[in-house]
MARZANU-774969 format. One record per residue (C-alpha): x, y, z; residue in three letters. Coordinates in nm, 3 decimals. Layout:
N
NUGU        px        py        pz   residuo
NUGU         X         Y         Z       ALA
...
END
This chain:
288
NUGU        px        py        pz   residuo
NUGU    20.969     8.613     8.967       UNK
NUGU    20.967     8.531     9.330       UNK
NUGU    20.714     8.312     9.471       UNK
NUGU    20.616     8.408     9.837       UNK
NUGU    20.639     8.130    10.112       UNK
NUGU    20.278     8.161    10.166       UNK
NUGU    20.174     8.124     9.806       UNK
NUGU    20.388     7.829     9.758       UNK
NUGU    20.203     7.642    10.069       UNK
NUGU    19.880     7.783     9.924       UNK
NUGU    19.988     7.651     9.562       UNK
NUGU    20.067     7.298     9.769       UNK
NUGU    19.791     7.318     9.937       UNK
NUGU    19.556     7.293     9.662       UNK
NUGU    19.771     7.101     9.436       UNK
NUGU    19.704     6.852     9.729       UNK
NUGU    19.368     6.813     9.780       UNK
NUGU    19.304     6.882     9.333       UNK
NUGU    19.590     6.597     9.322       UNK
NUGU    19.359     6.274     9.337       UNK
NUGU    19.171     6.060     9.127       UNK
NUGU    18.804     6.121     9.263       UNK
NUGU    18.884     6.455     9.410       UNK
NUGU    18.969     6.575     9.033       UNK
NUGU    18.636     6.397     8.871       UNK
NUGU    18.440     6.586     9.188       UNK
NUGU    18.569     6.928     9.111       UNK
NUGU    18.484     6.874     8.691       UNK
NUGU    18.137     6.777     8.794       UNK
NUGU    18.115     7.098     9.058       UNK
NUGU    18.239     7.291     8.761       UNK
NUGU    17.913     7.216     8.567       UNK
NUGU    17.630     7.284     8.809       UNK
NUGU    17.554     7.318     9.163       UNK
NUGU    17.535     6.943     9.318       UNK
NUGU    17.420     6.747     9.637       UNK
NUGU    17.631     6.504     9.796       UNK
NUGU    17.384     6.237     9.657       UNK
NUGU    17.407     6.352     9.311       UNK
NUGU    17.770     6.334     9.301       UNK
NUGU    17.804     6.015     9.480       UNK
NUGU    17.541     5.862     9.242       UNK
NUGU    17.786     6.036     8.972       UNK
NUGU    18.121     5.897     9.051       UNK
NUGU    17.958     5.522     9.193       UNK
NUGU    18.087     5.581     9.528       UNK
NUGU    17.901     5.592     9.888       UNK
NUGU    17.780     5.922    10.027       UNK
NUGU    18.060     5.910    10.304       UNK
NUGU    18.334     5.910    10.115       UNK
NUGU    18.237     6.173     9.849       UNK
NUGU    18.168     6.357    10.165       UNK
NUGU    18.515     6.331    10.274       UNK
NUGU    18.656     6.432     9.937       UNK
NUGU    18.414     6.734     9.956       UNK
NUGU    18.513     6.839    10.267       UNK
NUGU    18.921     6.835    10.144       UNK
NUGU    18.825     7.015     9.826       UNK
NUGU    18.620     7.293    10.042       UNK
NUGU    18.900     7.325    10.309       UNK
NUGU    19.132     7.347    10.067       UNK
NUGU    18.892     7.679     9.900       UNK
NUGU    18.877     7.468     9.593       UNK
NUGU    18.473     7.401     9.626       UNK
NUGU    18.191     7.637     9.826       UNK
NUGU    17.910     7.489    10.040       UNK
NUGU    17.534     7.618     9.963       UNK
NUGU    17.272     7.584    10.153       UNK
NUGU    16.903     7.598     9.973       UNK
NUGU    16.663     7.503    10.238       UNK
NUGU    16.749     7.155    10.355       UNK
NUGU    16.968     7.095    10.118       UNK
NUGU    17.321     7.096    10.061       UNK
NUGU    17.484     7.160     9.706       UNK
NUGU    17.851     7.229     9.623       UNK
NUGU    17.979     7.477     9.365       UNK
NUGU    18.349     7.576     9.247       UNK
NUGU    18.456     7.895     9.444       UNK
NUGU    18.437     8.179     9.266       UNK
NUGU    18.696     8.391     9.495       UNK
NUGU    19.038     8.487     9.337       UNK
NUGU    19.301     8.333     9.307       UNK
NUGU    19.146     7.967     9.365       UNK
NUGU    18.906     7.992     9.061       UNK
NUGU    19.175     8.038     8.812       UNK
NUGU    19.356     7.762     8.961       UNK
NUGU    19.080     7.543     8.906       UNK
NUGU    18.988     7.694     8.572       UNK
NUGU    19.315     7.641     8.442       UNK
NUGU    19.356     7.286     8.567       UNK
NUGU    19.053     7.168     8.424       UNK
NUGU    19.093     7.316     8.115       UNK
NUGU    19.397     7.053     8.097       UNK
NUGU    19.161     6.807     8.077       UNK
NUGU    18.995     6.615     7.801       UNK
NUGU    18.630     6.613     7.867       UNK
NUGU    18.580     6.336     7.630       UNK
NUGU    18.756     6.141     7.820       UNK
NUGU    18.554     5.780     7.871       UNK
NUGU    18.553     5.848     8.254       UNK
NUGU    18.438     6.176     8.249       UNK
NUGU    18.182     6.096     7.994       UNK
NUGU    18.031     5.813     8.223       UNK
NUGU    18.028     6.069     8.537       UNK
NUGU    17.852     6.264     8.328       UNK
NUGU    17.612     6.015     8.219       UNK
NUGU    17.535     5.893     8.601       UNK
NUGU    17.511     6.235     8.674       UNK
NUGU    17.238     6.339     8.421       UNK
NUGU    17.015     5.986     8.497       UNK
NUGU    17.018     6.073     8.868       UNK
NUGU    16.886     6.422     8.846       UNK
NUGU    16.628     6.331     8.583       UNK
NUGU    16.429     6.129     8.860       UNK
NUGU    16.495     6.359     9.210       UNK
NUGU    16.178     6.426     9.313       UNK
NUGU    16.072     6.790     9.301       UNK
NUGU    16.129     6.916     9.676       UNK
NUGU    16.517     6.833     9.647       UNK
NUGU    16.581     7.089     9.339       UNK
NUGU    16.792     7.343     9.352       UNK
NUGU    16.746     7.688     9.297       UNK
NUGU    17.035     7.862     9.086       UNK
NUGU    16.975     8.195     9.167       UNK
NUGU    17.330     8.339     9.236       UNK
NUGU    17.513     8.693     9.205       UNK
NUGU    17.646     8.529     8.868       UNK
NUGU    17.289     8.468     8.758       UNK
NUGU    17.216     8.835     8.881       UNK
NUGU    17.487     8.997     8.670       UNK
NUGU    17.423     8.838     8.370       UNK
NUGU    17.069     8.914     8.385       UNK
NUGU    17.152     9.273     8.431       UNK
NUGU    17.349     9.207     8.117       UNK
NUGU    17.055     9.110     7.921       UNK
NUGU    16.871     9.377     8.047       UNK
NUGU    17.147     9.625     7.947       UNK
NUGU    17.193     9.484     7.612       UNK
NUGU    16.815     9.473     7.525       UNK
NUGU    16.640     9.685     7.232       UNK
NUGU    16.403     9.997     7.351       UNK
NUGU    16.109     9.787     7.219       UNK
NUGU    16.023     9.526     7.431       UNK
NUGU    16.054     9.166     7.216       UNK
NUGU    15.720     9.039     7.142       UNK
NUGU    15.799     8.696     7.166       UNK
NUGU    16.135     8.481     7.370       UNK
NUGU    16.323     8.130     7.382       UNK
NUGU    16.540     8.068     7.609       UNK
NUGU    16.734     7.741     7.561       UNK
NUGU    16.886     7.605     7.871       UNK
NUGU    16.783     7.727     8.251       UNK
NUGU    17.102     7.689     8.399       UNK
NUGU    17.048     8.109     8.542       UNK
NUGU    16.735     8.076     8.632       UNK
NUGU    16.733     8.485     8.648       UNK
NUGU    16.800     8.497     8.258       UNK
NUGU    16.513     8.349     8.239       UNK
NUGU    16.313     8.570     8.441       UNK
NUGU    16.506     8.863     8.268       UNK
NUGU    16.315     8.724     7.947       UNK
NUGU    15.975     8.637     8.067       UNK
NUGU    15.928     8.971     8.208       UNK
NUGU    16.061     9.191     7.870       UNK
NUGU    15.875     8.965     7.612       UNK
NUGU    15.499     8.874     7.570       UNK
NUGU    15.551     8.559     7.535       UNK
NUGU    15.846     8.332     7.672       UNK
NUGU    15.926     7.971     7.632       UNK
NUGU    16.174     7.785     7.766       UNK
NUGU    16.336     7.466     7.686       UNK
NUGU    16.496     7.286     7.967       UNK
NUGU    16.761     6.964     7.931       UNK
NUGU    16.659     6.760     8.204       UNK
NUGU    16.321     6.711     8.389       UNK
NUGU    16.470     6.847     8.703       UNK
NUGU    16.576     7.161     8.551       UNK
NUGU    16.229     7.227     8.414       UNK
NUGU    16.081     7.199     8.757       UNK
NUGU    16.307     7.332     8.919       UNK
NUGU    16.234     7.630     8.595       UNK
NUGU    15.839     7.616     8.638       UNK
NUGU    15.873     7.633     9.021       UNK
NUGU    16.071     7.947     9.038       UNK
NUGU    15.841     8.084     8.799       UNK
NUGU    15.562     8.038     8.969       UNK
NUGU    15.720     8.151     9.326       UNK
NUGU    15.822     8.464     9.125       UNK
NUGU    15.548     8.547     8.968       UNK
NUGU    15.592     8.563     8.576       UNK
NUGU    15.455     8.344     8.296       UNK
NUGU    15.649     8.091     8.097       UNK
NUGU    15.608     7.796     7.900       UNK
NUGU    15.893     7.523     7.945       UNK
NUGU    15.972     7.228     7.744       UNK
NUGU    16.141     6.948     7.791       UNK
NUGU    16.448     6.901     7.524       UNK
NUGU    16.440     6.651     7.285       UNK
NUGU    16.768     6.537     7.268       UNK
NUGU    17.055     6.601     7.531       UNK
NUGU    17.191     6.944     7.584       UNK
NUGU    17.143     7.063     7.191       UNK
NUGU    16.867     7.275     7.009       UNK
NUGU    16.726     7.045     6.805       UNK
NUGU    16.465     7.077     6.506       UNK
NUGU    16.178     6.910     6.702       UNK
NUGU    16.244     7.132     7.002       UNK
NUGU    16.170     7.441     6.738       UNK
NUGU    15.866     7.237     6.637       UNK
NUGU    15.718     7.222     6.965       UNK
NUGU    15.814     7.557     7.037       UNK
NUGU    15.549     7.648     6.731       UNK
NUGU    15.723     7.983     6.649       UNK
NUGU    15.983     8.216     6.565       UNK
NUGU    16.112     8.460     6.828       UNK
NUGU    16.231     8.823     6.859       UNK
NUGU    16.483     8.741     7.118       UNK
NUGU    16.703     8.411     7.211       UNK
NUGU    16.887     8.316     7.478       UNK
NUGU    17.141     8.022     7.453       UNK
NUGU    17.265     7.974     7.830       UNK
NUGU    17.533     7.773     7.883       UNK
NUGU    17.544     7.536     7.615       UNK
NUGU    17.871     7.337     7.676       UNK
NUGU    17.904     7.271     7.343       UNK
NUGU    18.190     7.170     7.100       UNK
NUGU    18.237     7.397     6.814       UNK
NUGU    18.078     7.168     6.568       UNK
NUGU    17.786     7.103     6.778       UNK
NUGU    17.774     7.491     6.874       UNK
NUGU    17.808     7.577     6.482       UNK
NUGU    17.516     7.325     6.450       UNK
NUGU    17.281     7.502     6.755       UNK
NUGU    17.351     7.820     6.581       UNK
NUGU    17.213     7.730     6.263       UNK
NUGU    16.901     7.581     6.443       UNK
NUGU    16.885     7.903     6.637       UNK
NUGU    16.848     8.105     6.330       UNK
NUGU    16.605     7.966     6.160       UNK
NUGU    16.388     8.041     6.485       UNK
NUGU    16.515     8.368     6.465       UNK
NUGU    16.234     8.641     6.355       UNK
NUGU    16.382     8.886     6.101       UNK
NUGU    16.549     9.183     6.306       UNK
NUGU    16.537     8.930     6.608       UNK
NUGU    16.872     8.947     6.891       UNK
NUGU    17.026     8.638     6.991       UNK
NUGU    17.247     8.612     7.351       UNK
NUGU    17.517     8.364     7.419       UNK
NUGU    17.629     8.304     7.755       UNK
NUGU    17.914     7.996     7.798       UNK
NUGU    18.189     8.007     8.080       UNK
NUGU    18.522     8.094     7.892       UNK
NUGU    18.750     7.772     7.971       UNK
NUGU    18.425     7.582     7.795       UNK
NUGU    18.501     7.792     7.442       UNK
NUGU    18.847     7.675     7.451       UNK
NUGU    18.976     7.353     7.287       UNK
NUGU    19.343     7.275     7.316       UNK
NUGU    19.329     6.906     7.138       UNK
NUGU    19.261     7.127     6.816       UNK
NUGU    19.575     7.133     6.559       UNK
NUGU    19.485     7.482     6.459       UNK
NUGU    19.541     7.744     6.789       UNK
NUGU    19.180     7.986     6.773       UNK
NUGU    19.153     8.237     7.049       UNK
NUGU    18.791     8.116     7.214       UNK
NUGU    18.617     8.468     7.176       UNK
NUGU    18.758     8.452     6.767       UNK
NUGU    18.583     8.155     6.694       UNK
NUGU    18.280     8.235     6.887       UNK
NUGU    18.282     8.557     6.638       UNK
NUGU    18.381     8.322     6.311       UNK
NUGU    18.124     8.115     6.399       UNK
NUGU    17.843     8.379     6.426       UNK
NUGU    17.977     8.551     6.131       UNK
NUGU    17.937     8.193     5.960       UNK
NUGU    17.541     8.142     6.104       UNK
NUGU    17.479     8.508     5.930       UNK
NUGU    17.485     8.680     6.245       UNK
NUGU    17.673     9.015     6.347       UNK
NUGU    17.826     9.016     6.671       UNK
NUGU    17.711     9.357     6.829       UNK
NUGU    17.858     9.295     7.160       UNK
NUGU    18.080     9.054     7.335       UNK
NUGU    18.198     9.047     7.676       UNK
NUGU    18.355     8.884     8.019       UNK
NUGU    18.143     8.918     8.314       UNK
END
């Protein structure tokens, strides 16, 4: 195959700006949320200036997008072709238990949980759109009297559910996401309780506890989970699953797959084996 001139300096291009220590760490974070400069600088222990630098190389470079909600700035991993598949597949190189990683991660998720309310970010996005027209596609005739929604990372799903069942709850996994959750409900207009999780980004027992019920639709959004842990929120999941209830699963794809495993699964086959193992049949699975 020949490679163009101008997709080899493209290639360069963003082999450049992906090709550094920091720069790499940024776009992994980016990859998991919409962030401010603060969060990420908070995330990565380094001053607002120079993450802004980095930023500014990874989003001249097309690598990263600039949002603006209100006074705010947030970054987000492009989702215009072919840049997002270069980025998908050169994170999914990475191992995202690495120590590093797993400390961004854990500066990340203690600076968020104390923002105060005016600086969260909405998440409403034509991704968010699309998969709620999705759910709305893939939902029974008869409206579900009851919904959980675990995780608010689309904050449309949510909406999608509030507004089919009679009763929603929804349980959030940090205390920014639930306000950021309760404030878009109440901007929009629809009813729904949210809880704060119990325990990281899982489904734990308690959570079903305080939830007090069992539902006739779930909605597991973006879970990042390993395939133990996700076997493990499945089986929670069903057990607050009323008999004849649905269950939705949205995850990016790169998240499914795990290349340190000795044994090769394609992602959506395990996803299926792993249903199939939590006593649930897979009616419909697709890439949106």
């Amino acid at each position: 195959m020949t490679v163009s001139t101008h997709s080899a300096a493209r290639l360069l291009t963003w082999l450049r700006a992906a090709g550094e220590h920091t720069r790499l760490r940024l776009l992994a974070l980016c990859s998991e949320r919409d962030l401010s400069v603060s969060d990420l600088a908070m995330a990565v222990a380094q001053s607002e200036p120079r993450v802004s630098r980095h930023l500014k190389i990874l989003c001249d470079a097309g690598l990263l997008v600039r949002l603006r909600q209100g006074q705010w700035v947030h970054y987000r991993v492009t989702q215009e072709q072919p840049q997002v598949d270069f980025v998908q597949g050169l994170l999914a190189q990475l191992d995202r238990n690495d120590p590093e990683l797993v400390r961004d991660r854990g500066r990340l998720v203690a600076a968020v949980s104390t923002s105060a309310p005016d600086q969260l970010p909405a998440s409403e996005s034509r991704l968010g759109r699309a998969l709620r027209s999705f759910l709305e596609a893939s939902g029974s005739r008869t409206p579900p009297a009851s919904a959980l929604v675990v995780g608010v990372d689309h904050l449309e799903l949510l909406e999608a559910a509030a507004r089919a069942a009679g009763r929603c709850t929804a349980i959030a996994h940090s205390r920014r996401a639930a306000q950021a959750a309760r404030s878009y409900a109440e901007r929009e207009g629809f009813s729904c309780t949210v809880l704060l999780a119990a325990c990281g980004e899982a489904l734990s027992s308690r959570d079903l506890e305080r939830a007090g019920e069992t539902f006739d639709a779930i909605v597991l959004d973006r879970f990042r989970a390993s395939t133990g842990a996700l076997a493990t929120m499945l089986s929670t999941a069903k057990r607050a699953l009323a008999p004849g209830g649905r269950l939705w699963l949205f995850e990016r794809y790169e998240s499914l797959e795990s290349p340190r495993e000795r044994v090769v699964e394609h992602p959506i086959a395990r996803v299926r084996r792993l249903l199939i193992e939590a006593g649930r049949a897979c009616a419909r699975m697709s890439p949106i």
